[in-house]
C-alpha positions as CSV (number, residue, x, y, z in Angstrom):
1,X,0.0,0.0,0.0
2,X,1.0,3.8,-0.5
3,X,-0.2,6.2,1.4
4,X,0.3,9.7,2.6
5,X,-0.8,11.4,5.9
6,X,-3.3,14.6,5.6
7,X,-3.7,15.0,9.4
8,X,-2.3,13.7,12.6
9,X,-4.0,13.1,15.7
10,X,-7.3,15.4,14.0
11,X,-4.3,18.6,13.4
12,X,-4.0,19.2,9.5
13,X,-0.3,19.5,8.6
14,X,0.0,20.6,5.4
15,X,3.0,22.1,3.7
16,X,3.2,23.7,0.5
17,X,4.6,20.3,-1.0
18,X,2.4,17.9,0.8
19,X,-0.7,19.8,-0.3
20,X,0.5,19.1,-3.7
21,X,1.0,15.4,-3.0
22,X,-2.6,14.8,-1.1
23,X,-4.3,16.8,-4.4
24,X,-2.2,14.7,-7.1
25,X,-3.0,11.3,-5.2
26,X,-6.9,12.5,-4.0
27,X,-7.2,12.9,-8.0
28,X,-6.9,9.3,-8.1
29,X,-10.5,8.3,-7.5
30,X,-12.3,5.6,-7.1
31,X,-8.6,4.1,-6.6
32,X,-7.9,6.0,-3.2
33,X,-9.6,5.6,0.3
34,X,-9.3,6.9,3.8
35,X,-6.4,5.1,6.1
36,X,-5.4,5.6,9.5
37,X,-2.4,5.1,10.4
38,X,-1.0,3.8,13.9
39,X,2.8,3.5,14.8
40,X,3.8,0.6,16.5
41,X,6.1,2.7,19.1
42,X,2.7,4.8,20.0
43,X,0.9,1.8,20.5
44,X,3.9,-0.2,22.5
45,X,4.1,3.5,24.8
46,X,0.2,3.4,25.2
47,X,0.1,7.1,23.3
48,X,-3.3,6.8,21.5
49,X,-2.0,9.6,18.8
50,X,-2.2,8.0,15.2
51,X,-2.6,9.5,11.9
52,X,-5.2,9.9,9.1
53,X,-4.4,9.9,5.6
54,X,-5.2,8.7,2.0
55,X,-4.2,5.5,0.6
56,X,-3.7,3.5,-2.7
57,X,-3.6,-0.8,-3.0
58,X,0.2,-1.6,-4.0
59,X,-1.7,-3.3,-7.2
60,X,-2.6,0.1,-8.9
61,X,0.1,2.0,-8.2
62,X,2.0,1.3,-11.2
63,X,-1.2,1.7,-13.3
64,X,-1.6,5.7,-11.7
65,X,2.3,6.3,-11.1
66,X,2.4,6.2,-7.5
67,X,6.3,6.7,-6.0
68,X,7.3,6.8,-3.1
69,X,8.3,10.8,-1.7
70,X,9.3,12.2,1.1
71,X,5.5,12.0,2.2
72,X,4.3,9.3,0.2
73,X,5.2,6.1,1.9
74,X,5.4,2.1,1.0
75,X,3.7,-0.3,3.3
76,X,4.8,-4.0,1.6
77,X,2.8,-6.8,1.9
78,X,2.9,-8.9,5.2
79,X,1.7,-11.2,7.8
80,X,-1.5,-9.3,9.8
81,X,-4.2,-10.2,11.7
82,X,-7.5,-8.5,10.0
83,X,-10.3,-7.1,11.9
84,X,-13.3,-5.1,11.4
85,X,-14.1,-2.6,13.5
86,X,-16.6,0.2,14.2
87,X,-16.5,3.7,15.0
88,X,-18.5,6.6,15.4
89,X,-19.1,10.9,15.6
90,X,-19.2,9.6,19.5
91,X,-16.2,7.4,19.8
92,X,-13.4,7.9,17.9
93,X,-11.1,5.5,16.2
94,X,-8.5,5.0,18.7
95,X,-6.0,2.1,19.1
96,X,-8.1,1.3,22.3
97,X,-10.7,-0.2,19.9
98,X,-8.4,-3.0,18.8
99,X,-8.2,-4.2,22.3
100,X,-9.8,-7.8,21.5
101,X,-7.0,-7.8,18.8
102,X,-4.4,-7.3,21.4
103,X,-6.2,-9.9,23.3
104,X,-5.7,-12.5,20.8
105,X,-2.7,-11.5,20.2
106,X,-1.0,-12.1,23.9
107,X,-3.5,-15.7,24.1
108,X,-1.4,-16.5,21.3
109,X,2.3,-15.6,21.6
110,X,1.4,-13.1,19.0
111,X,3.6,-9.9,18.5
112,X,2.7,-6.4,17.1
113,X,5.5,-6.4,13.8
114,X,4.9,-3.0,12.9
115,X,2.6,0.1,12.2
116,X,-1.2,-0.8,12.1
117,X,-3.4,0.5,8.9
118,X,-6.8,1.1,8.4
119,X,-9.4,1.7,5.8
120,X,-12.6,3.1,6.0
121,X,-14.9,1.3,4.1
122,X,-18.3,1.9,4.9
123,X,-19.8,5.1,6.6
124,X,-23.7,6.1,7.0
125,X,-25.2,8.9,9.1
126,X,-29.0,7.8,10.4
127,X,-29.1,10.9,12.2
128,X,-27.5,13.6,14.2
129,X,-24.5,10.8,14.4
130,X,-21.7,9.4,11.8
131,X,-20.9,5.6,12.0
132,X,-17.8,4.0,10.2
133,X,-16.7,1.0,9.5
134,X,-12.7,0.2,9.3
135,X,-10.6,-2.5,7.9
136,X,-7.6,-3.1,10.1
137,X,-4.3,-5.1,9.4
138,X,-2.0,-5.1,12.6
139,X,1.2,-6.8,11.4
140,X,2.4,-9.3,13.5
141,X,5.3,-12.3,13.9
């Protein structure tokens, strides 16, 4: 996967160049989607800061010329434990939400191998509230 980060921890941080970046790889669509991003040394430290950004499958990054920059970053392929999880206007994403992950992962001699990603891939507002649904792959060994 390639992404790059538009915001972190809900604080936009855009220079000139990344601006540039996020609006050459947002022009991608439908290929792009919303990612959160959430670094393995945060997580290990219990700081529940992360990052949101915009992200493209490895498989068609050729096909749209996506490099890696100095704010676009590669994410290879690797061994992860996939979840689904929910979120909402009330409860934010936060690494505390992958608890049962964690879970499963200290039953089973599991270790985190690296930063977590997630896609949005589903959101729908009944009423006054927004509710998401997010892919997640935590790497692990």
């Amino acid at each position: 996967m390639f992404r790059i980060n538009t915001q972190t921890n809900y604080h936009l941080i855009l220079s000139k160049q990344q601006q540039i970046e996020i609006k050459s790889m947002s022009e991608k669509i439908p290929f792009v989607f919303s990612t959160a991003l959430f670094k393995k040394n945060n997580i290990l430290n219990n700081n529940t800061e992360f990052d949101f950004g915009i992200g493209i499958e490895e498989q068609f990054a050729r096909l749209l010329n996506i490099q890696e920059t100095g704010y676009i970053h590669y994410y290879p392929s690797q061994l992860c434990l996939y979840m689904c999880v929910p979120s909402r206007s009330s409860q934010f994403l936060t690494s505390q939400i992958m608890q049962p992950a964690f879970d499963y992962m200290k039953e089973n001699n599991l270790e985190l191998n690296g930063d977590i990603i997630t896609q949005i891939i589903a959101m729908y507002k009944p009423g006054d509230e927004y509710f998401n649904w997010h892919n997640v792959w935590i790497p692990i060994k």
